[in-house]
C-alpha positions as CSV (number, residue, x, y, z in Angstrom):
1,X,-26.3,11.4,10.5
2,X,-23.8,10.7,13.4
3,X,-25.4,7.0,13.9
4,X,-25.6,6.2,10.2
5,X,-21.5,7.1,10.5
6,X,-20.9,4.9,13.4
7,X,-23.2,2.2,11.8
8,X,-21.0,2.5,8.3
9,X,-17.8,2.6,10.6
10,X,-18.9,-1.0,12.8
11,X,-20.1,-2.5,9.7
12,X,-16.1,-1.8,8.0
13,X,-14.5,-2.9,11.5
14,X,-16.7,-6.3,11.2
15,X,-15.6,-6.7,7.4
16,X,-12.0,-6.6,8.3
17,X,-12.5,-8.4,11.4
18,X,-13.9,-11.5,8.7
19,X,-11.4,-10.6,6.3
20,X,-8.8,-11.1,9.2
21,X,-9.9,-14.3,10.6
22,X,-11.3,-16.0,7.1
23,X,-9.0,-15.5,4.8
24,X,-9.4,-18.4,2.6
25,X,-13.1,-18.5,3.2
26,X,-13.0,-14.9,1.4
27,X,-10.8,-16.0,-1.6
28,X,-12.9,-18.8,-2.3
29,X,-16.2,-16.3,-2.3
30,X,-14.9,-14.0,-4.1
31,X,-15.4,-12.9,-7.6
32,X,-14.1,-15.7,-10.4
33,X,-11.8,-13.7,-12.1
34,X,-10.3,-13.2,-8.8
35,X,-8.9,-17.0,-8.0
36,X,-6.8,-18.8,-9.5
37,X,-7.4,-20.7,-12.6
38,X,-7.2,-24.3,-11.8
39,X,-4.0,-25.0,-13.5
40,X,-2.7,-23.0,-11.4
41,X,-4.0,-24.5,-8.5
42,X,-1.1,-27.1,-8.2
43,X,1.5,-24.4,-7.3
44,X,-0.5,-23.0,-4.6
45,X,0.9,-20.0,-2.2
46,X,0.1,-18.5,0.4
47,X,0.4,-15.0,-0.9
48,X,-3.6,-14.7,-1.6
49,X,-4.4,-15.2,2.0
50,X,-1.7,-12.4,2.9
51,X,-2.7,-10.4,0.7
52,X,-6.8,-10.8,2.3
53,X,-5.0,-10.4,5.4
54,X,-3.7,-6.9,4.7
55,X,-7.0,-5.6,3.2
56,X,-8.5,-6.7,6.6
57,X,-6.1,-4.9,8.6
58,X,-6.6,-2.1,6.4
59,X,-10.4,-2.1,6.9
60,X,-10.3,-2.6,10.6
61,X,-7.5,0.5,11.0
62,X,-10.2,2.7,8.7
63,X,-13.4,1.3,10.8
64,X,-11.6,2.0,14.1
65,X,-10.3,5.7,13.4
66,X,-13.4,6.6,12.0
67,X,-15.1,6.0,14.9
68,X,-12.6,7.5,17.7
């Protein structure tokens, strides 16, 4: 049960890791409801990609103490 733990715990870390480093990428997979509606679209921000950014962190901080 230890291994499937560590496995669960790697395979967080390398979600955040992706959710770190492709942002963007992430939004645009996501689910439709999600995004933006394309009217919206003109006004872009950046907050989406910040807010990706801090589930990543998040993910990576849970992957990493989980397996110390």
């Amino acid at each position: 049960m230890t291994f499937l733990w560590q496995a669960v715990h790697v395979g967080i870390v390398g979600l955040g890791v992706t959710y770190l480093v492709f942002p963007a990428r992430v939004h645009a997979f996501g689910f439709e409801f999600l995004r933006r509606s394309s009217s919206e679209e003109s006004n872009e921000s950046d907050a989406p990609v910040w807010v990706y950014r801090g589930i990543g962190a998040l993910l990576v901080f849970i992957g990493v103490s989980g397996l110390a």
